[in-house]
C-alpha positions as CSV (number, residue, x, y, z in Angstrom):
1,X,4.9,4.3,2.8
2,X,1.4,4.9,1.1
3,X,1.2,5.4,-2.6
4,X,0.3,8.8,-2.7
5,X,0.7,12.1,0.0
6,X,-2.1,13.1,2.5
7,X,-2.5,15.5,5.3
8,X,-3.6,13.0,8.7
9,X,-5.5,14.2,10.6
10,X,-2.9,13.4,13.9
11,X,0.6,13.4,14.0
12,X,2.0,11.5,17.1
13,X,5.3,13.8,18.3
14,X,8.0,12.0,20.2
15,X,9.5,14.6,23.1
16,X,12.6,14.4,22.8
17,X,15.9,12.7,20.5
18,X,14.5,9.4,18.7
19,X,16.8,7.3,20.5
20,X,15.9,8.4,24.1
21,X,12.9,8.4,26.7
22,X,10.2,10.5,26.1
23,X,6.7,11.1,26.3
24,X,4.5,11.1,23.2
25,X,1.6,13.2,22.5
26,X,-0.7,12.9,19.4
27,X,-2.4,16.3,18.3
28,X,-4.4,17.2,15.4
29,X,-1.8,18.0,12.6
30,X,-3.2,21.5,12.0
31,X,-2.3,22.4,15.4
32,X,1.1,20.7,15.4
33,X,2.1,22.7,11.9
34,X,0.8,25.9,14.0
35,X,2.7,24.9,17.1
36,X,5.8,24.5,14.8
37,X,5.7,27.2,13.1
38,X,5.2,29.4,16.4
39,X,7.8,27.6,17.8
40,X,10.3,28.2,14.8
41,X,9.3,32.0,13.3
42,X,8.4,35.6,14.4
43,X,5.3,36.9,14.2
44,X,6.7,40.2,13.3
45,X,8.1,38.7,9.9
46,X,7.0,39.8,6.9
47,X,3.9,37.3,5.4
48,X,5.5,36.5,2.7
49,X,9.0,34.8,4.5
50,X,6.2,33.2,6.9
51,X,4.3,31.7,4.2
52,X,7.5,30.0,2.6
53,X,8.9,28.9,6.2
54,X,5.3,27.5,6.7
55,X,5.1,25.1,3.0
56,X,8.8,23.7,3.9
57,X,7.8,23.1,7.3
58,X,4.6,21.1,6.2
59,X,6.4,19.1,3.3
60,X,9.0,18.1,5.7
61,X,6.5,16.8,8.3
62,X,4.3,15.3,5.4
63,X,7.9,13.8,4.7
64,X,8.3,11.3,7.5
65,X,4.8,10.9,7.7
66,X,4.9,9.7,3.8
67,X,8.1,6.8,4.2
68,X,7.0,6.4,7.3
69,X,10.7,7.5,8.8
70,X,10.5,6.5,12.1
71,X,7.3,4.0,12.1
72,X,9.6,1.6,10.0
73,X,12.8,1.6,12.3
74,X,10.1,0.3,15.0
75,X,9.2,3.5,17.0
76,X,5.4,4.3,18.3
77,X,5.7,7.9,16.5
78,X,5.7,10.1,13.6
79,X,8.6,13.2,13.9
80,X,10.3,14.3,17.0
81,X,10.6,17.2,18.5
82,X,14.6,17.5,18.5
83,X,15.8,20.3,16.1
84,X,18.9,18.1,15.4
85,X,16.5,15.6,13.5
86,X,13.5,17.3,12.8
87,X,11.2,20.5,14.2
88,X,10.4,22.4,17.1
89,X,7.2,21.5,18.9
90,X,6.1,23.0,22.3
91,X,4.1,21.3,24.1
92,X,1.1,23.6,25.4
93,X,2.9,27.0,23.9
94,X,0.7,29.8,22.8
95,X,0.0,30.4,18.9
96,X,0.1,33.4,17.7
97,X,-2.8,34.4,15.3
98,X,-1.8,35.7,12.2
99,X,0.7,32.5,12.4
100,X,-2.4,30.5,13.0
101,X,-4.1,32.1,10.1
102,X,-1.7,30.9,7.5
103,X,-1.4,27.5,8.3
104,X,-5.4,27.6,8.5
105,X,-4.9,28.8,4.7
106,X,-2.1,26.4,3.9
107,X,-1.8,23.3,5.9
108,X,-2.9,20.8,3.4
109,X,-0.4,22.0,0.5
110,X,2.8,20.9,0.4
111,X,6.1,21.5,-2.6
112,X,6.9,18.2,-4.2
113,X,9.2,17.9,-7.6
114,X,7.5,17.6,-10.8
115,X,6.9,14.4,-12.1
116,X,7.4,12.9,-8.7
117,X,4.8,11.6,-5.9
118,X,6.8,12.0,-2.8
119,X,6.7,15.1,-0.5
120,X,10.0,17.3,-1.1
121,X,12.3,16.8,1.9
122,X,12.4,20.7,2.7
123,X,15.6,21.0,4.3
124,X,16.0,24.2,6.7
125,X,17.7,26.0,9.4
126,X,17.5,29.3,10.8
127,X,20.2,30.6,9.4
128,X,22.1,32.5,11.6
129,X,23.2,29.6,14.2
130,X,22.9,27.1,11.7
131,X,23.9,26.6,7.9
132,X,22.7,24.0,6.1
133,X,21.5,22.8,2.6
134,X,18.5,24.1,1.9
135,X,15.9,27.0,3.2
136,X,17.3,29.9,5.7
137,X,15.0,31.1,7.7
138,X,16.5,34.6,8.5
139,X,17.4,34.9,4.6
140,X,13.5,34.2,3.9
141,X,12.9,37.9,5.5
142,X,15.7,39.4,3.7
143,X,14.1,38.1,0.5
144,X,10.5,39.2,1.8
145,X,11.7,42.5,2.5
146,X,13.1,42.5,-1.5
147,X,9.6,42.0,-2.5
148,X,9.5,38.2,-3.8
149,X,6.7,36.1,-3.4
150,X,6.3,32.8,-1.6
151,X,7.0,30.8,-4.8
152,X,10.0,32.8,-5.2
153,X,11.9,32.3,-2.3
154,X,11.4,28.3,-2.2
155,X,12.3,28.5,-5.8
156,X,15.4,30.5,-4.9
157,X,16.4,28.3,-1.9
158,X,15.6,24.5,-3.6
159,X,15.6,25.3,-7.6
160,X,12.9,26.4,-10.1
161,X,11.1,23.1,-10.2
162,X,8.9,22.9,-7.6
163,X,5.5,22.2,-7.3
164,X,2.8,23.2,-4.6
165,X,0.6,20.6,-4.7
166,X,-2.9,19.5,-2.5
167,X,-3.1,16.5,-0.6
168,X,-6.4,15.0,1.4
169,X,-6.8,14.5,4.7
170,X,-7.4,11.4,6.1
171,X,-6.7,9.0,9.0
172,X,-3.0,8.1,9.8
173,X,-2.8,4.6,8.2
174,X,0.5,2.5,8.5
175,X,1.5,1.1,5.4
176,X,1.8,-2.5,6.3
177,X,-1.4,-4.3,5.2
178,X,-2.4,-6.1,8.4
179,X,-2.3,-9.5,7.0
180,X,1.5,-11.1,6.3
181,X,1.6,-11.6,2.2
182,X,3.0,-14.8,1.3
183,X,3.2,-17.1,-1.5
184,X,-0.5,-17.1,-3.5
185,X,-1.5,-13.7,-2.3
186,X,-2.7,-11.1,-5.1
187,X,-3.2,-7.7,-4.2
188,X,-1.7,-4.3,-4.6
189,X,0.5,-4.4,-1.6
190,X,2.2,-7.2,-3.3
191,X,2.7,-5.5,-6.3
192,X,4.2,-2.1,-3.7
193,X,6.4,-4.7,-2.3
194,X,7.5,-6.7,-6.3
195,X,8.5,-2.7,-7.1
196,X,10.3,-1.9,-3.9
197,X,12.3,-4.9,-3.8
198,X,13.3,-4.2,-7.3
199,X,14.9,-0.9,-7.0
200,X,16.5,-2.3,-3.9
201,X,18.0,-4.9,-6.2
202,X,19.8,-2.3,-8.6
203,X,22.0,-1.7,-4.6
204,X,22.0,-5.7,-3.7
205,X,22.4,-7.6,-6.8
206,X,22.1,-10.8,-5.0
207,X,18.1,-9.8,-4.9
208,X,17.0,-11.4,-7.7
209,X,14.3,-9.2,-10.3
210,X,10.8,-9.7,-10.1
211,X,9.4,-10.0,-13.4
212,X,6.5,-8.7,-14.0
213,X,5.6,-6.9,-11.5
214,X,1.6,-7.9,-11.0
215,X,1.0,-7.9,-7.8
216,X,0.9,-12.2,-7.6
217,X,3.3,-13.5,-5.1
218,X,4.9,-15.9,-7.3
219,X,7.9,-18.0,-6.9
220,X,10.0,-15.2,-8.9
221,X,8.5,-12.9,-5.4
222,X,9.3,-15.9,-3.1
223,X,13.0,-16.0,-4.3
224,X,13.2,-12.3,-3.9
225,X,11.7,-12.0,-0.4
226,X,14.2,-14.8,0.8
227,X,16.8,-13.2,-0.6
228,X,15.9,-10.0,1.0
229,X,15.3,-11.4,4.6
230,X,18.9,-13.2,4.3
231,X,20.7,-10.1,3.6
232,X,19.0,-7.8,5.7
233,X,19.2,-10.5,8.8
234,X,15.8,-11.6,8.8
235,X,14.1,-15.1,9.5
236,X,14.5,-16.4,5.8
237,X,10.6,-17.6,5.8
238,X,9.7,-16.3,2.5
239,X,6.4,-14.7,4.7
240,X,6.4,-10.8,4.3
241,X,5.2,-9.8,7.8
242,X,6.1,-6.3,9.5
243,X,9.2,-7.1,10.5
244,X,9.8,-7.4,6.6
245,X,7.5,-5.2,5.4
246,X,9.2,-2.3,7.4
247,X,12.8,-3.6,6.4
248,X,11.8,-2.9,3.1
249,X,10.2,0.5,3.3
250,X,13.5,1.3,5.1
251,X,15.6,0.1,2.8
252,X,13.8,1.3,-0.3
253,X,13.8,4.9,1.5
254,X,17.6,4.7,1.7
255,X,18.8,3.3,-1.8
256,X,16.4,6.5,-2.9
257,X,17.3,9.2,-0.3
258,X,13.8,9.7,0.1
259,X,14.8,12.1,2.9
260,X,17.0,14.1,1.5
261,X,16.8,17.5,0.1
262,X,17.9,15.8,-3.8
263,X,16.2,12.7,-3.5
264,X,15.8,10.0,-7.0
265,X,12.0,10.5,-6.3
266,X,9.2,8.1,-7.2
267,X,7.5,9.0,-10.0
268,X,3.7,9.2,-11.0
269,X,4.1,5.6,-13.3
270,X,5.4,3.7,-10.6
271,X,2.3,4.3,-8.0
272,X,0.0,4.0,-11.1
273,X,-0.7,0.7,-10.4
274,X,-3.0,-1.7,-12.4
275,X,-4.3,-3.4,-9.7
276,X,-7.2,-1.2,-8.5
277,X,-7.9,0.6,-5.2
278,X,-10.9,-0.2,-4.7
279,X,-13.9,-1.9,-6.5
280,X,-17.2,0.4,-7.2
281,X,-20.4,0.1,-9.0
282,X,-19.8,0.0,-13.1
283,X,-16.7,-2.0,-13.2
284,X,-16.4,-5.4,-14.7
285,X,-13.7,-8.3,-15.3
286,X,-12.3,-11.1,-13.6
287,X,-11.9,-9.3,-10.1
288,X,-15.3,-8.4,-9.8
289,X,-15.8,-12.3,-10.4
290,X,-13.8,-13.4,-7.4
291,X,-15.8,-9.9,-5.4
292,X,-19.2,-11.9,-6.4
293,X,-17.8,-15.6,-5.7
294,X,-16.9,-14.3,-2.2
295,X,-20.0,-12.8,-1.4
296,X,-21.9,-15.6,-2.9
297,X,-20.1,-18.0,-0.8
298,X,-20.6,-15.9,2.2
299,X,-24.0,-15.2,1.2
300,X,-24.4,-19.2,1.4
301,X,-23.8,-19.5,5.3
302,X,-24.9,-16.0,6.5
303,X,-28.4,-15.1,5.6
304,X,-27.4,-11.2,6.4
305,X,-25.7,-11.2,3.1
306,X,-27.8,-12.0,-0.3
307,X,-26.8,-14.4,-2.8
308,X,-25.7,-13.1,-6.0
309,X,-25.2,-14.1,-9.9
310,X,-21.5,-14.4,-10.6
311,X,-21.5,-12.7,-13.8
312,X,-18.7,-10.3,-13.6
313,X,-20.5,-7.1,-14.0
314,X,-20.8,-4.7,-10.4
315,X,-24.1,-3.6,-10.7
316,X,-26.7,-2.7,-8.4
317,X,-27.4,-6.4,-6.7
318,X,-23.4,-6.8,-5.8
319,X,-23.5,-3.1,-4.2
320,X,-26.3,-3.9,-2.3
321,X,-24.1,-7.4,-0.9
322,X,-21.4,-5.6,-0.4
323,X,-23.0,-2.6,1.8
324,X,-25.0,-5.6,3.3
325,X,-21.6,-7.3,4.2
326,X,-19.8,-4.2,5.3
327,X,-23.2,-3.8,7.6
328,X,-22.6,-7.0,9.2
329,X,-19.0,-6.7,9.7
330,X,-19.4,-3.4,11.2
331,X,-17.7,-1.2,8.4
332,X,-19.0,1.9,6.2
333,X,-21.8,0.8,4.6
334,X,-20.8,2.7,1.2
335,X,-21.0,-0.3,-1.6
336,X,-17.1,0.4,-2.2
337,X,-14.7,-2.8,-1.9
338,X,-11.7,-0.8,-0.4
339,X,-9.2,-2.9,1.5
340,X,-10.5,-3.1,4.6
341,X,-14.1,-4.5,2.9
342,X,-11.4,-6.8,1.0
343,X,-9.5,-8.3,4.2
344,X,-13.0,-8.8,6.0
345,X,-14.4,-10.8,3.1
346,X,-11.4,-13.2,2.4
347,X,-11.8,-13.6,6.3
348,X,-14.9,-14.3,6.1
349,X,-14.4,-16.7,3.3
350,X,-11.6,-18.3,5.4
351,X,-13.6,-18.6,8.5
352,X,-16.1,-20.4,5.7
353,X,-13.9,-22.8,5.2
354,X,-12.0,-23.5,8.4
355,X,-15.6,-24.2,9.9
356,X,-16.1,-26.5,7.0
357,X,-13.5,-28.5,7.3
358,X,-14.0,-28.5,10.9
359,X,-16.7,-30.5,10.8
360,X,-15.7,-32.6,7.6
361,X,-18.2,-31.5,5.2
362,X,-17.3,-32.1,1.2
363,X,-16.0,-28.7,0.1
364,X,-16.4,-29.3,-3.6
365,X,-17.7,-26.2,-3.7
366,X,-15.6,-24.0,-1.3
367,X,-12.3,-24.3,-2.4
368,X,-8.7,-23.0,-1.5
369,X,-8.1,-19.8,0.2
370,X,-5.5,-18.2,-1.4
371,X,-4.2,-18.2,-5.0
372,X,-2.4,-20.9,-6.4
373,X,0.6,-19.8,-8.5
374,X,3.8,-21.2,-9.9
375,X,5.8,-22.8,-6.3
376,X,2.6,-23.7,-4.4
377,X,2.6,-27.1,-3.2
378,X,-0.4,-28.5,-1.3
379,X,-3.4,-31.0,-1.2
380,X,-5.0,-28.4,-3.3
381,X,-2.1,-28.0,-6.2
382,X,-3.2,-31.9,-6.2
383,X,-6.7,-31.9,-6.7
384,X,-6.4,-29.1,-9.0
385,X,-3.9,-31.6,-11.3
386,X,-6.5,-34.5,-10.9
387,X,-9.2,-31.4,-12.5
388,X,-7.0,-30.4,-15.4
389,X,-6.4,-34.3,-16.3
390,X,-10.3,-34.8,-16.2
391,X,-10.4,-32.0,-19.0
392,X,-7.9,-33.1,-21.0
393,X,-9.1,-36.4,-21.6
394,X,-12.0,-34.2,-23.6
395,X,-10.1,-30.8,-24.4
396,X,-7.0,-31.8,-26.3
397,X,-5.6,-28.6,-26.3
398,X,-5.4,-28.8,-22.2
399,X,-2.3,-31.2,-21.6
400,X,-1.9,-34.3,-19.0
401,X,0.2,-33.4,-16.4
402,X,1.8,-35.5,-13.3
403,X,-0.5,-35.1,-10.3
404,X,2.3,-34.0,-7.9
405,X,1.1,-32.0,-5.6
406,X,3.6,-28.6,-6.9
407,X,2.6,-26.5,-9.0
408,X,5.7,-26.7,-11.6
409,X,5.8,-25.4,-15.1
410,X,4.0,-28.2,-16.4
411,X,0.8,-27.2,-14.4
412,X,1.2,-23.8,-14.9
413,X,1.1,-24.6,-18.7
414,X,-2.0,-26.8,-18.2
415,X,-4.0,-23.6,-16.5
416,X,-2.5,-21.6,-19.3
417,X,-4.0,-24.1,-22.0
418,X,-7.5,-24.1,-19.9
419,X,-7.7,-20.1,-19.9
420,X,-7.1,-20.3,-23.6
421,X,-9.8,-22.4,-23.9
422,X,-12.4,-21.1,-21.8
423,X,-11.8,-17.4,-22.9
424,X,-10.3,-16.6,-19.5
425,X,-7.4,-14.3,-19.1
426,X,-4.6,-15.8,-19.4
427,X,-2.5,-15.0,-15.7
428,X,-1.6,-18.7,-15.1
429,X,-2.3,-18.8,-11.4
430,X,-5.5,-20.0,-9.9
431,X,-7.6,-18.1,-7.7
432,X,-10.4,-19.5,-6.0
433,X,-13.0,-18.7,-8.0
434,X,-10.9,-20.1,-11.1
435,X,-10.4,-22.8,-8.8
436,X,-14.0,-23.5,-8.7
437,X,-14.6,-22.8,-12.1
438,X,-12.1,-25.8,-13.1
439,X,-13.3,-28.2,-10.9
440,X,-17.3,-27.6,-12.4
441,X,-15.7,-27.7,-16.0
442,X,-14.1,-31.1,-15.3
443,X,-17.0,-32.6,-13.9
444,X,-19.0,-31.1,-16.8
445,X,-16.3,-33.0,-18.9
446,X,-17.1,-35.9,-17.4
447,X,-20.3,-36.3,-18.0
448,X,-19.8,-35.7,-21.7
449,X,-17.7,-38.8,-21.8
């Protein structure tokens, strides 16, 4: 499930039931709305009943394209074709124009609830066969025929809140981020997955709250996740991969009824994340430090990419290394760090280091490749005790701490005291760039001595 709606520009259509063999087809989802809407209304009805058939017919495709309905119970497709679960589609049928003309006019709005992000669930039959919650299609033309508008007959079939609402278009993109989150990743989808798994909790208790929800896969996240993956029957590893990434969107759809016609909804706040989308030209903070420490790493051992001043501030010379990055790697050259710029520098940066080690160079200066936070335990929690401990021999503040190997309270408290001190945000965790930073300061420290 994405944050927020779009149109794609396919829709793969699955021929048949969900649970039986058929063929797929992908088609442009322009045509599939007109194919639907041929499929499922008479020309010869009045525009106004066509139009409101044609905005609960979109919403409910953009639907189970939005929690990813079928995608996250493992199937290769997007809807069906089976009027017991969702609409008709025939393959290769004729359109007829003036349907084709509406859905021209229409196909990228859609009717969501006010105050809430996800496509409404616009339930419907025809009517006359078939009763059901929600939107008759036969009662639309008695309602046309009355005189009411479009607005007015969805308002009179699914209440007076209702919003039409414009969404993008834009590539199909599944959800799962490509690269299995696990203990020291930061990113947004982490901070998807800390939300999801906390409304899940308020149905499974034994899940145990995320707090706060930041988007740092912290031990708080660990315990979740395991939690999760035992209930759910999963391979209790702690690593959210598809298998879990899917369970939860799943899950999270249920506990909500995302796809139902009176669903809890998510709202606007919860998909307004603080983790940005992407990273552009004017910001500045801490992020854009790691975005400059990555490059400049990269720009270290690849003389494609220039080598830039960390200063924290995206200006002109980090745009030009990141379009000259995203030109090496093969991506839109724009200057914007969007996620797929993001995943190809950290594997860059990981490749960096494997190679590195490979051939058993000192790596003082390229240090560990993921965050550390409270719960890691590695050769790097260790050297990154041994760095505090040189600073606090000069910064009192900064307390001695055992050199362990886990990163327990008592080194999170050290990190805490070193941010403090250093005018660094205090988050606790480590990423590499802090890591780097630390290990300079201490041998700054030492030198002092």
């Amino acid at each position: 499930m994405t944050e927020f709606p779009y149109i794609p520009e396919y829709i793969t259509v699955h021929l048949g039931p969900p649970n039986q063999p058929a063929r797929n087809v992908t088609v442009p989802f322009l045509e599939y709305i007109q194919n639907v809407a041929s499929s499922e209304l008479y020309p010869t009805w009045p525009e106004n009943a066509l139009r409101a058939n044609i905005y609960a017919q979109i919403s409910f495709a953009l639907n189970r394209i939005y929690t990813e309905w079928y995608r996250s119970r493992g199937y290769d497709f997007d809807i069906t074709n089976s009027t017991a679960y969702d609409q008709a589609f025939v393959e290769g049928r004729d359109i007829f124009g003036n349907i084709a003309d509406i859905v021209n006019e229409l196909f990228d709005q859609y009717l969501a609830r006010p105050g809430y992000v996800q496509p409404l669930f616009a339930a419907y039959c025809d009517g006359r066969r078939v009763q059901c919650e929600g939107l008759s299609q036969w009662g639309t033309v008695d309602l046309a025929e009355q005189g009411l508008t479009p607005y007015e007959i969805l308002t009179y079939y699914y209440g007076d809140e209702l919003d039409i609402r414009t969404a993008p278009i834009r590539p199909l993109v599944q959800s799962y981020p490509g690269t299995p989150l696990r203990l020291g990743t930061v990113s947004r989808e982490v901070e998807i997955m800390q939300d999801r798994l906390n409304r899940i909790s308020n149905n499974y208790p034994a899940i145990p709250k995320i707090q706060p929800v930041n988007g740092v896969f912290d031990l708080n996240t660990y315990n979740a996740v395991v939690a999760f993956q035992k209930i759910f029957n999963l391979t209790p590893d702690s690593v959210v991969g598809p298998a879990t990434w899917y369970q939860i969107t799943l899950v999270n759809n249920a506990v909500r009824n995302l796809a139902e016609l009176e669903a809890e909804g998510i709202t606007l706040q919860e998909v307004s994340r603080e983790l940005p989308t992407a990273l552009t030209e004017g910001m500045q903070g801490q992020n854009i430090r790691l975005l400059q420490f990555y490059l400049a790493t990269i720009g270290t051992y690849n003389d494609a990419v220039p080598v830039i001043a960390i200063d924290g501030i995206f200006g002109p010379e980090t745009r030009d290394a990141v379009i000259a990055f995203q030109q090496f790697v093969g991506l839109t050259p724009d200057g914007i760090v969007g996620p797929n710029t993001w995943n190809a520098l950290l594997n860059a940066y990981q490749q960096i280091l494997e190679s590195q080690q490979n051939a058993n160079h000192n790596l003082v200066s390229l240090p560990i490749p993921t965050t550390l936070v409270l719960g890691s335990q590695s050769d790097a929690v260790l050297q990154l005790q041994r760095n505090l401990n040189r600073l606090a021999a000069v910064y009192p503040q900064i307390p001695t701490i055992p050199e362990t190997g886990y990163y327990g309270e008592q080194t999170r408290n050290a990190v805490l005291a070193y941010q403090e001190v250093f005018g660094l945000p205090t988050t606790g965790n480590v990423n590499p760039y802090t890591f780097f930073q630390i290990e300079v300061a201490a041998a700054q420290a030492e030198n002092r001595i």
